[in-house]
GUMAR-108968 format. One record per residue: z, x, y of N, C-alpha, C in turn. Coordinates in steps of 0.05 Angstrom, whole numbers, plus 5000, padded with zeros to 4 digits. Example, Ala and Ser with C-alpha at 12.3 -4.5 7.8 and 13.67 -1.06 7.14 Angstrom:
// GUMAR-108968
515652644886515652464910515652644934
514252574955514352734979515752585001
***
This chain:
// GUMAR-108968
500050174976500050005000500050185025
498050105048498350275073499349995094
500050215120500550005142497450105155
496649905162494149845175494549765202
494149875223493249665248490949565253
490649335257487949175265487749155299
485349185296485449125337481948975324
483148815337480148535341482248365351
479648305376479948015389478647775375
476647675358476647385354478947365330
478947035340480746935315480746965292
478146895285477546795261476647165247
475747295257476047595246478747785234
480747705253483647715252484247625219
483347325232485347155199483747375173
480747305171479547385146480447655145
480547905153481548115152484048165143
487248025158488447955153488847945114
487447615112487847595083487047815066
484947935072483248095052485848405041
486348395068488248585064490748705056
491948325065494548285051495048155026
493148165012492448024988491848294976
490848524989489848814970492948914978
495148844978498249024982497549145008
496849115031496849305050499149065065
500349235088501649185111499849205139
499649005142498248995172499048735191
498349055211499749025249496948935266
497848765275494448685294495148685327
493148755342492848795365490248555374
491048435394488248295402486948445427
487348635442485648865459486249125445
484549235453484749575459487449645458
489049665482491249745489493249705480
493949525482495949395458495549625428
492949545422491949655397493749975389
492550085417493350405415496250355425
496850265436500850215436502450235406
501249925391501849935365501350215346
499450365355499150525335500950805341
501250875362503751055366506950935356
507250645360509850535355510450565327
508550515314508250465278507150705258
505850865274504451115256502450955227
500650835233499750715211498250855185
497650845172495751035151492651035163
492350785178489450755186488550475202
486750505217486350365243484450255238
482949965234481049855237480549695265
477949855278477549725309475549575306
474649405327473049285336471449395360
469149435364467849585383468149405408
466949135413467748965445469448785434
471148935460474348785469474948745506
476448555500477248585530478648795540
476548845566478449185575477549355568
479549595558477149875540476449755513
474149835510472149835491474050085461
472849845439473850045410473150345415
470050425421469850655434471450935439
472650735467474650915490476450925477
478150695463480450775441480750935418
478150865402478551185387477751425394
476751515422475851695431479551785435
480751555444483751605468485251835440
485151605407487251715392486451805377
483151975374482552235362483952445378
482452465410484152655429488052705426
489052525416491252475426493052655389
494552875397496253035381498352915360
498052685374500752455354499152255330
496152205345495052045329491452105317
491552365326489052465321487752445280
490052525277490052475246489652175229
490052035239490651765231486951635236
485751575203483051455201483151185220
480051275227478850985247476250895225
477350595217474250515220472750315238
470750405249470750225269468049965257
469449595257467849475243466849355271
464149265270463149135295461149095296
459248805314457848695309454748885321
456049085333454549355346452449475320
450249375316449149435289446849645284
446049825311443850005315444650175312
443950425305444150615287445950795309
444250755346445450935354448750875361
449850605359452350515363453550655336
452950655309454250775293454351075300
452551295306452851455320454851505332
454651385357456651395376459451285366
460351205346462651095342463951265314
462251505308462051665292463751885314
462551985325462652205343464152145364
465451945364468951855382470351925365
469751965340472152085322472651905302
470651645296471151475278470651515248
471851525232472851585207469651475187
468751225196467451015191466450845203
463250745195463850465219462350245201
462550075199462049885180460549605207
459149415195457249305214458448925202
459148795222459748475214458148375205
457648215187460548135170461148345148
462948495147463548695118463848525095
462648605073463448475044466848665043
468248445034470948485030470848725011
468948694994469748904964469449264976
467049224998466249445011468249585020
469449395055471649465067473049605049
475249385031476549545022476449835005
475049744999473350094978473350254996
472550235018473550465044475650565058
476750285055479050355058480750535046
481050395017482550574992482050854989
478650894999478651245000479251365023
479851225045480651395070484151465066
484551195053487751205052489051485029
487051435013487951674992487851865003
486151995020485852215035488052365051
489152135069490152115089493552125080
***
């Protein structure tokens, strides 16, 4: 089991994530912006961070750019899931320091399979 933070703003992304996750033994913390997001993840030390690329405010982006840079949380996997689906948004969400980036809607079996190997890692 890992502690996961989620940062997504829609609802309905939240819940299905949510279940998928806490139904695979994980522990998960959700954030509905950015900020918050990276708050929770210094408060909690999670095993691993699933973002959302548009949010209100800073962008998934700027956030895992903030907590790759950042000495407390640089370590801690990002995957970033988002409806951002062109090659050069994966790119770019690669090279903020993201662990992963996976494109909406994820097949549950996927996510998690990514998950499980970032977590083992980590």
């Amino acid at each position: 089991m890992a502690r996961i933070v989620l940062i997504e703003d829609s609802p309905t992304d939240r819940a299905v994530f949510t279940q998928w996750l806490e139904k695979a033994g994980h522990e998960v913390l959700v954030a509905d912006n950015a900020e918050d997001g990276v708050k929770l993840v210094h408060e909690c030390a999670p095993q691993l961070v699933l973002m959302d690329v548009v949010l209100p405010g800073m962008s998934g982006f700027q956030a895992t750019r903030g907590l790759k840079r950042d000495a407390a949380t640089k370590d801690i996997p990002v995957i970033i899931v988002s409806t951002k689906a062109m090659d050069t948004d994966r790119a770019w969400g690669l090279r903020q320091g993201a662990s992963d980036y996976m494109v909406k809607p994820p097949r549950e079996e996927e996510l998690l399979a990514r998950i499980n190997e970032l977590v083992a890692v980590a």
